[in-house]
BAPA-939187 format. One record per residue: x, y, z of N, C-alpha, C in turn. Coordinates in pm, whole numbers, padded with zeros to 5 digits, always signed. Example, Ala and Ser with C-alpha at 12.3 -4.5 7.8 and 13.67 -1.06 7.14 Angstrom:
% BAPA-939187
+01319-00569+00780+01230-00450+00780+01320-00330+00780+01285-00225+00708+01367-00106+00714+01290+00003+00787
% end
This chain:
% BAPA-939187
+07839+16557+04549+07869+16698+04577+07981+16709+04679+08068+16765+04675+08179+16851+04764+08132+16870+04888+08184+16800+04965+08159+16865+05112+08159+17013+05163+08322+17001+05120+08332+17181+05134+08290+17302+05128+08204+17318+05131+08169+17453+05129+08034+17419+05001+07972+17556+04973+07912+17536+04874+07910+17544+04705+07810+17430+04641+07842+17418+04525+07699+17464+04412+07753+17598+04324+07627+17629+04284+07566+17521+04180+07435+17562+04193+07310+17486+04143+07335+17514+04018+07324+17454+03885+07315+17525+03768+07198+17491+03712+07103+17557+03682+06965+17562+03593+07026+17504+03441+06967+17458+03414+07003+17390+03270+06932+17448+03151+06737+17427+03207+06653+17477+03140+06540+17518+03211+06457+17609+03128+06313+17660+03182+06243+17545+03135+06164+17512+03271+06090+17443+03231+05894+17407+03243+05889+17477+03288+05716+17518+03295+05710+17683+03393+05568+17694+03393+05524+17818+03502+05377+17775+03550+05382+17838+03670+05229+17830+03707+05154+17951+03760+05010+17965+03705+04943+18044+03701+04850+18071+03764+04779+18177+03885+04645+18137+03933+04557+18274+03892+04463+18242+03839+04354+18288+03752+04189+18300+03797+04123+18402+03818+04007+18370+03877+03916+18359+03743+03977+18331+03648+03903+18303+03535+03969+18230+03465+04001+18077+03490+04102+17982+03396+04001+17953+03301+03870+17957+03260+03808+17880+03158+03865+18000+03060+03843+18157+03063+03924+18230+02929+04064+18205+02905+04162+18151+03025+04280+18190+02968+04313+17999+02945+04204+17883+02935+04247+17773+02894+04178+17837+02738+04097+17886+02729+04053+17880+02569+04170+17940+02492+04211+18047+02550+04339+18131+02489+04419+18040+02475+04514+17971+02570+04624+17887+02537+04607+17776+02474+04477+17735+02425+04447+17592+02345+04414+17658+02199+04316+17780+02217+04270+17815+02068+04402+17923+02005+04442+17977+02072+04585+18086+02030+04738+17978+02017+04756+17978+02179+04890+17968+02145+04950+17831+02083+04838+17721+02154+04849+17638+02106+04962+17534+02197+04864+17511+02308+04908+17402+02413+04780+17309+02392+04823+17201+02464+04680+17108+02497+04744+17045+02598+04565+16993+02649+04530+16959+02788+04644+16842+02818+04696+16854+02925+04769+16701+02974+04649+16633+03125+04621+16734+03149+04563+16693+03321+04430+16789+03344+04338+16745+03391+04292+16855+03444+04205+16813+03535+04171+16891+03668+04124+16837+03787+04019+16971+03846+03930+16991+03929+03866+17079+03953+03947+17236+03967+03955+17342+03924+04044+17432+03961+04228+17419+03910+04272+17276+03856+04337+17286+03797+04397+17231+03698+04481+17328+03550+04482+17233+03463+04624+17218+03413+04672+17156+03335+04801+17128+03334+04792+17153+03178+04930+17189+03129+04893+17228+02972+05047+17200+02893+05064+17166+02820+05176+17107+02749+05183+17100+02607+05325+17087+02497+05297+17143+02367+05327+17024+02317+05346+17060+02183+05309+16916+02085+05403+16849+02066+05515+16900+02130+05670+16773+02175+05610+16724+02304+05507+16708+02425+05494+16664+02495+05572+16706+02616+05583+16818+02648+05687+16906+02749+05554+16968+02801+05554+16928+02908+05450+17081+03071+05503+17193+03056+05376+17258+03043+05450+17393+02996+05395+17535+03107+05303+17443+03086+05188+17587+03206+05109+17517+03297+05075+17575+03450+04974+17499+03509+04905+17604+03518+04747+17591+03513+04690+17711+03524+04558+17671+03656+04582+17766+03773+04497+17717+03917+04409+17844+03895+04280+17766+03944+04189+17926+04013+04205+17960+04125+04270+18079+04107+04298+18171+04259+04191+18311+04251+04195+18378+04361+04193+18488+04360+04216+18603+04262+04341+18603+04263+04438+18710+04168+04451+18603+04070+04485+18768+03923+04583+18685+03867+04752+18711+03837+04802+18595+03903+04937+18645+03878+05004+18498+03869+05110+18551+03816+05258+18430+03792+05316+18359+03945+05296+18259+04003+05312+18221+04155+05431+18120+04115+05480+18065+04030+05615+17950+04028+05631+17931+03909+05790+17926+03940+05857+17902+03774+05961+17750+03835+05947+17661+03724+05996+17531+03735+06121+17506+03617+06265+17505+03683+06358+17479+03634+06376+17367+03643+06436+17264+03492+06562+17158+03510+06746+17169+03566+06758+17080+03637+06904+17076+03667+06958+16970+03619+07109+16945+03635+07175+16863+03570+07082+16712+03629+07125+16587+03539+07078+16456+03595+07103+16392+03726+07255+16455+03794+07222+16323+03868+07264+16431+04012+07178+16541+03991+07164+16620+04122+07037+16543+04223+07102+16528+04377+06979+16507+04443+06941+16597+04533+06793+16611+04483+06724+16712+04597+06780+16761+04746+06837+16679+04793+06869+16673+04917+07073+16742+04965+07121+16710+04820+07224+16808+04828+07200+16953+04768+07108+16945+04681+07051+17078+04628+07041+17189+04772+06951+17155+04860+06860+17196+04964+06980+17238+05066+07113+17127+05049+07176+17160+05175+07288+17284+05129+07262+17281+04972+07352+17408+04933+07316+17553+04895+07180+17509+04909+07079+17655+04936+07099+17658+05078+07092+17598+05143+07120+17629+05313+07203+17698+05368+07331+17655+05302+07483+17709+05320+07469+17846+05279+07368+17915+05174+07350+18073+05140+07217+18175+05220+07171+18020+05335+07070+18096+05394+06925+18102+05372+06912+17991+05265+06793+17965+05193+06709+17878+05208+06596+17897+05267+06516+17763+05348+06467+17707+05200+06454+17586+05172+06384+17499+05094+06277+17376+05098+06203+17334+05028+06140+17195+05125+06156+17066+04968+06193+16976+05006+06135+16859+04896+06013+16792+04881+05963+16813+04768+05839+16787+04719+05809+16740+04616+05700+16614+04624+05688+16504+04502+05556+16526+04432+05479+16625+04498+05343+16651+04434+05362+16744+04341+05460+16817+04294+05451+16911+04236+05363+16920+04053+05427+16840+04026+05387+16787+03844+05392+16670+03836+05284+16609+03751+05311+16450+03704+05399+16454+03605+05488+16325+03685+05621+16304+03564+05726+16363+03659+05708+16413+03747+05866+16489+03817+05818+16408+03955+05951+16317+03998+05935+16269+04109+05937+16320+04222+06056+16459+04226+06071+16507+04329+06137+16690+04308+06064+16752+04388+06158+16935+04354+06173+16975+04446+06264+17034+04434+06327+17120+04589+06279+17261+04528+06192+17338+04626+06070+17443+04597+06154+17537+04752+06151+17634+04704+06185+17778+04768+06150+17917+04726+06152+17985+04765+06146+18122+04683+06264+18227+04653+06250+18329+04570+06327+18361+04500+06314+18518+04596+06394+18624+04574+06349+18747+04642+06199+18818+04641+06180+18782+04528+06027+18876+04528+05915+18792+04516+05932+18702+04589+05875+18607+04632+05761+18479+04536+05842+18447+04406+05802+18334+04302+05868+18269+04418+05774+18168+04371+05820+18026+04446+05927+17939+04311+06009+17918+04312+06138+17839+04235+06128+17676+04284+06128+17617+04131+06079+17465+04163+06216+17385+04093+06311+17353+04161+06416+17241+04061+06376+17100+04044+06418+17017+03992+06396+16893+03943+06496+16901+03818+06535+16772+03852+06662+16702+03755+06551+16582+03655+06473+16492+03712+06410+16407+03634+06254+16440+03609+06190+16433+03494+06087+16443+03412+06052+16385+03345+05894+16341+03335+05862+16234+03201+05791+16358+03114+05811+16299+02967+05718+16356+02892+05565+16299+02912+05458+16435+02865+05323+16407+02920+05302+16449+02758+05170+16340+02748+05086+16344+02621+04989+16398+02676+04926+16501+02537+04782+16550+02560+04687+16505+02532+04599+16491+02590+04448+16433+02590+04365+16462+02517+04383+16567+02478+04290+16664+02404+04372+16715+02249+04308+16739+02132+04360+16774+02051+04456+16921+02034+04562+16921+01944+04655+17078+02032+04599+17144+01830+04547+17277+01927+04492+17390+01825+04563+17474+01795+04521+17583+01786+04598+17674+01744+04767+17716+01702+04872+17777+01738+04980+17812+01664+05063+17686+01703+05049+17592+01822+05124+17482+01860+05298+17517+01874+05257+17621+01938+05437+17727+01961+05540+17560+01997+05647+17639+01959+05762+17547+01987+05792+17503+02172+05818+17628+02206+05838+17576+02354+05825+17714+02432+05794+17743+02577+05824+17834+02662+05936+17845+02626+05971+18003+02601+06138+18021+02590+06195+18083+02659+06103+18231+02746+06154+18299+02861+06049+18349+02930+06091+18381+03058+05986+18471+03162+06072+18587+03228+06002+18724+03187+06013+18849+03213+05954+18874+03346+06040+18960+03438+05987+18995+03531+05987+19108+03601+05957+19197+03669+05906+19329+03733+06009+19259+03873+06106+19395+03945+06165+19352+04033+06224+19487+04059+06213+19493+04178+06233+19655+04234+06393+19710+04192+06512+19606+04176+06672+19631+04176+06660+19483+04124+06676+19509+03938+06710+19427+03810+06856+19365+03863+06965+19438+03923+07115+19426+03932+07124+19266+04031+07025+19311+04152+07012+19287+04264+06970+19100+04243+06805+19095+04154+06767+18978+04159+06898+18912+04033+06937+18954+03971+07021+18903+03870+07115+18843+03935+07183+18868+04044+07267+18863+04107+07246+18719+04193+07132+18693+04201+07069+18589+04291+07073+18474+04201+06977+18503+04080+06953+18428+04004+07121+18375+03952+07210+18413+03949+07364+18371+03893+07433+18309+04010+07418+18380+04129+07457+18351+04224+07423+18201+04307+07313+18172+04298+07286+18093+04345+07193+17954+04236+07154+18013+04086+07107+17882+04057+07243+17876+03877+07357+17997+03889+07411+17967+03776+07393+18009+03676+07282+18168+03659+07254+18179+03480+07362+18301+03462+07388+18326+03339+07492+18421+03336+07435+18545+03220+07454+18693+03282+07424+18776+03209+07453+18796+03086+07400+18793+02960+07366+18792+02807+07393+18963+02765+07321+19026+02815+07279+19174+02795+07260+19242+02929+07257+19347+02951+07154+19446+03001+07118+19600+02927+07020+19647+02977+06962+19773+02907+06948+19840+03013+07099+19957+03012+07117+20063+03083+07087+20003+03233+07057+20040+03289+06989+20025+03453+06883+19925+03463+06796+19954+03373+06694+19889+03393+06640+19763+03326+06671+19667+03317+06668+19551+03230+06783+19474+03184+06818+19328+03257+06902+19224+03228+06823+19083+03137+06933+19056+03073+06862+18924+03001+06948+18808+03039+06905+18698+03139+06975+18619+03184+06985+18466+03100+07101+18379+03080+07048+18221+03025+07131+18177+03071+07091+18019+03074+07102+17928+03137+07160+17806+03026+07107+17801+02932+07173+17747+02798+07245+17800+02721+07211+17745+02586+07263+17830+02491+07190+17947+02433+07057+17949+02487+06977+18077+02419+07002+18159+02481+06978+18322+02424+07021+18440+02491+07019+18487+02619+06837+18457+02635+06813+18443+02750+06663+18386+02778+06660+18288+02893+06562+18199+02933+06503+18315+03085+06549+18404+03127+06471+18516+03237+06536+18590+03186+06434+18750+03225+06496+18893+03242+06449+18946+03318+06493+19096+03349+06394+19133+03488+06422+19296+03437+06303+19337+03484+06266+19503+03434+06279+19562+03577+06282+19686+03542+06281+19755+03682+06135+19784+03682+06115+19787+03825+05949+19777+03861+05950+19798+04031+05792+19843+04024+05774+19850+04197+05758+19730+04263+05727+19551+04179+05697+19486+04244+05743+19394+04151+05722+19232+04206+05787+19131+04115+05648+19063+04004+05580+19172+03949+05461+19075+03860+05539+19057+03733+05433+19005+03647+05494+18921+03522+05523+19052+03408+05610+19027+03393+05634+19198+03224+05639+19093+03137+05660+18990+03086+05584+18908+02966+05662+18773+03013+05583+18669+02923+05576+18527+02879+05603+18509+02742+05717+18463+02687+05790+18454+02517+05734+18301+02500+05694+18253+02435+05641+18089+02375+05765+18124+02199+05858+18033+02180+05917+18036+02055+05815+17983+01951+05831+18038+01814+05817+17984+01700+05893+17943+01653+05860+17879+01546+05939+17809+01457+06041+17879+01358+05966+17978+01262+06044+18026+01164+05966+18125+01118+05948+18220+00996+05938+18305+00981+05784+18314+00943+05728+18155+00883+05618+18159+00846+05522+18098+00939+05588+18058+01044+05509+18033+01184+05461+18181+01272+05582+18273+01225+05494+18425+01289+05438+18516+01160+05429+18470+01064+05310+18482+00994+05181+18478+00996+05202+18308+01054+05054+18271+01072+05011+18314+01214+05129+18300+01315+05089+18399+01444+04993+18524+01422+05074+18605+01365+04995+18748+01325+04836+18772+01268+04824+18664+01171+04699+18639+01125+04657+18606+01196+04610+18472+01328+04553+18416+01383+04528+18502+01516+04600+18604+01548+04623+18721+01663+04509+18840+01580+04536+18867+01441+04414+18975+01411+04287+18916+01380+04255+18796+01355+04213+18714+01295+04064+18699+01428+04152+18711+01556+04106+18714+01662+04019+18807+01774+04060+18933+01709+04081+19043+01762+04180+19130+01901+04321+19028+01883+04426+19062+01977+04494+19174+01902+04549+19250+01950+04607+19457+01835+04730+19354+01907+04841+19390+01791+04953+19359+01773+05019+19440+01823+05042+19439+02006+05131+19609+02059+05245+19652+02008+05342+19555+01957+05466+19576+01928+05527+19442+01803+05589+19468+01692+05643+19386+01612+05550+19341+01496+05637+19290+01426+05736+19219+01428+05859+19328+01407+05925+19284+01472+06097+19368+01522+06137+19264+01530+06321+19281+01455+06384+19252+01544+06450+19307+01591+06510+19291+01747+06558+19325+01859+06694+19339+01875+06754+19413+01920+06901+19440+01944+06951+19301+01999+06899+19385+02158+06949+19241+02246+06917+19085+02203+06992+18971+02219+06932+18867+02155+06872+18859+02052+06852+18987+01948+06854+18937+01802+06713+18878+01728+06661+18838+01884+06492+18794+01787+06441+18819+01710+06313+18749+01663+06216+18852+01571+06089+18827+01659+06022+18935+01708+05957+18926+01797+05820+18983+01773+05708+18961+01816+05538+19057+01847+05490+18979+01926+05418+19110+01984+05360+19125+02128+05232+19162+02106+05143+19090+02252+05014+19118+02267+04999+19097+02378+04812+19141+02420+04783+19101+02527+04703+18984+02593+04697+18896+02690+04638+18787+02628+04464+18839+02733+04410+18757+02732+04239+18777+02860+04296+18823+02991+04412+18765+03076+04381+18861+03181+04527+18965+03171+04546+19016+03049+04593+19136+03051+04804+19108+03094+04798+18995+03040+04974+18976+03065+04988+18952+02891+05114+19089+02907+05212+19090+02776+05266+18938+02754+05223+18880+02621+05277+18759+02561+05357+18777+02433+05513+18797+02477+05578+18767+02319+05598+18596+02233+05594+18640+02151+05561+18490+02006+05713+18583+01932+05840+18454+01944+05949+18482+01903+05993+18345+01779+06079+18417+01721+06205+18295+01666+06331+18340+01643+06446+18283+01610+06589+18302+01598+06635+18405+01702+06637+18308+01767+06736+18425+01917+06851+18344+01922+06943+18480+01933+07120+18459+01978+07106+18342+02043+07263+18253+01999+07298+18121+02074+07392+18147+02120+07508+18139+02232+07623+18125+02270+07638+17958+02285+07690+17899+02176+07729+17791+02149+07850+17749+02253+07918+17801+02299+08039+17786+02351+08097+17918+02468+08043+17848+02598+08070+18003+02703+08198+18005+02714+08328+17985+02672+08471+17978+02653+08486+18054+02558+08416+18045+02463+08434+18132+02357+08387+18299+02412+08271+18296+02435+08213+18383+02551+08130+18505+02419+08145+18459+02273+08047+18532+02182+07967+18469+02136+07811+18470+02086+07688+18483+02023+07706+18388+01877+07698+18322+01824+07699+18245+01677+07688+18388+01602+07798+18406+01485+07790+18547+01415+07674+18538+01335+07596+18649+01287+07529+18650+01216+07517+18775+01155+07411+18767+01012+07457+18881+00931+07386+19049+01009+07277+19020+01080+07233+19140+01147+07288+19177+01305+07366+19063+01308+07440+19114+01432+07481+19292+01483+07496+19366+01616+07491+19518+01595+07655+19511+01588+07707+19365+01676+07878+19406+01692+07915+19272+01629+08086+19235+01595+08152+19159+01564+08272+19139+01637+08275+19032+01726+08130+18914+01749+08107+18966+01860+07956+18958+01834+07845+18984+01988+07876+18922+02112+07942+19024+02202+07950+18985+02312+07890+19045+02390+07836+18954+02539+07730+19046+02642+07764+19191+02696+07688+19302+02686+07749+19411+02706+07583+19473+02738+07623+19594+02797+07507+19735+02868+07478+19815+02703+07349+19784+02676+07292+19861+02579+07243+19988+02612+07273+20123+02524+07278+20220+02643+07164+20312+02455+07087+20366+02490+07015+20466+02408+06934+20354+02279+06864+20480+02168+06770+20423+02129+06844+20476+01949+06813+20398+01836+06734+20286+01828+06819+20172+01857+06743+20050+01932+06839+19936+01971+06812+19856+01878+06688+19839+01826+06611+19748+01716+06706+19683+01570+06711+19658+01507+06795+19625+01370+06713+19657+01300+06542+19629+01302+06436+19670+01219+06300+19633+01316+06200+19668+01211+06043+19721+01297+06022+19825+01384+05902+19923+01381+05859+19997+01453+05884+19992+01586+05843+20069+01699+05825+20073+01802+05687+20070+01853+05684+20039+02023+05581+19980+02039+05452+20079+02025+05307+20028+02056+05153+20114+02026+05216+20150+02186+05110+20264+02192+05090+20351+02298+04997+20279+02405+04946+20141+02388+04907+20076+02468+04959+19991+02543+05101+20008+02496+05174+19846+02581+05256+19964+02641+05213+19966+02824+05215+20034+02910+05370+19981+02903+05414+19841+02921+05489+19785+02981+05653+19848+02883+05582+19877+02791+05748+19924+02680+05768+20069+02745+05640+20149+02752+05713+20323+02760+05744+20368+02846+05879+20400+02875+05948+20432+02979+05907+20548+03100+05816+20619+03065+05727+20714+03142+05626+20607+03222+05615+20508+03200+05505+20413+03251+05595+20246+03303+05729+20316+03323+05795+20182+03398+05773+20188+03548+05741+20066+03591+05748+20089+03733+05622+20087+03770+05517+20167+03700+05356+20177+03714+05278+20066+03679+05201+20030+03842+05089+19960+03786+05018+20012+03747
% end
């Protein structure tokens, strides 16, 4: 790293979240019998959960509350913790290095973010096998985490500013879609009174993987709040539900790629809204390409009920 001054961090990929739950035995049955993780670890109060490529995907702790407490990014390979830390410093940002975090990650430089997630980097990772047999939909991978944040402009700004993701979309004022790869976007952030979770996306595969999603969701008795749509922004095909302790979970496939940020447009495609899709402020309604809009239960879509816990 450059002496000079500072050099931003770039997030590469999302790479797990962690959860604390005063009821992890419903929301391990959910993510083993639904979404379709299995066990990698599990220890009194906590369990570790990973998909059928062998990627950590979720840790789930018994706490108190339940809420979203850390999101765990990859960085490039041959970043070390210790220049990481001294270039969060240079912006004012206390950090600590830490080797306990996940088995398989030797070491993360852990800080927090404005609304206070704790942010976990790590450059090296082993893949973890599951112990346990993987059930249900066996989703492809965590693909994004949505979040509640008092000034969307504000944390976006942080998140680019300091770990490198670059704005994809936004929706009017209230809602940015940030990435870090080539997918549309790996975070977004809603406008809200506080920083809790507005959903968790797990990808599918293809069209007959949210097929069988849908069945295995009514099949269950989860009401399908929203979709299958697809979506303006990023292009998905998307449906939504709620999972046991009441956090919006979208089940996606085919989201916008920016193959090439030089190029600085989206891979064309035939439902694209522009030619060629470039990141821009989506402003009025309908944004959708196709599917309904959401049930009157998913608080988190109707705009009379943004902001409200």
């Amino acid at each position: 790293m450059n002496s000079g001054g500072h050099e931003m961090i770039k997030v590469k990929r999302l790479r797990h979240v962690t959860f604390t739950s005063p009821n992890i035995e419903a929301q391990l049955d959910y993510y083993q019998s639904i979404i379709g993780l299995g066990v990698i670890q599990r220890s009194d109060g906590r369990i570790l959960l990973g998909t059928e490529s062998e990627e950590l995907t979720l840790v789930l702790e018994r706490g108190a509350a339940s809420q979203l407490t850390s999101i765990a990014y990859e960085v490039a390979p041959n970043l070390d913790p210790a220049d990481l830390q001294k270039s969060l410093a240079s912006l004012g940002i206390k950090s600590e290095i830490r080797s306990d975090t996940a088995p398989g990650t030797a070491k993360a430089l852990v800080f927090d973010d404005p609304d206070g997630h704790r942010i976990e980097l790590f450059s090296r990772w082993e893949f973890c096998k599951a112990v346990e047999p993987i059930r249900g939909l066996a989703v492809a991978k965590l693909g994004h985490v949505a979040l509640h944040t008092p000034d969307p402009g504000r944390t976006a700004k942080f998140f680019g500013d300091v770990l490198g993701f670059r704005v994809s979309d936004r929706i009017e004022e209230n809602f940015v879609f940030l990435r870090c790869g080539p997918e549309h976007h790996a975070m977004n952030f809603a406008r809200g009174t506080d920083g809790r979770l507005h959903h968790l996306a797990f990808e599918l595969r293809d069209a007959s993987h949210m097929h069988q999603a849908c069945d295995l969701l009514g099949r269950n008795k989860f009401q399908i709040l929203w979709g299958p749509v697809r979506h303006g922004p990023g292009h998905n095909v998307a449906v939504y539900h709620y999972n046991p302790d009441g956090y919006l979970i979208e089940l996606y496939y085919s989201m916008d790629l920016m193959l090439d940020e030089e190029l600085g447009y989206f891979e064309p495609r035939p439902w694209h809204h522009d030619r060629p899709q470039r990141p821009k402020t989506w402003i009025g309604l309908p944004r959708d390409v196709w599917g309904v809009g959401p049930a009157k239960e998913a608080t988190e879509f109707s705009p009379e009920m943004r902001g409200v816990k």
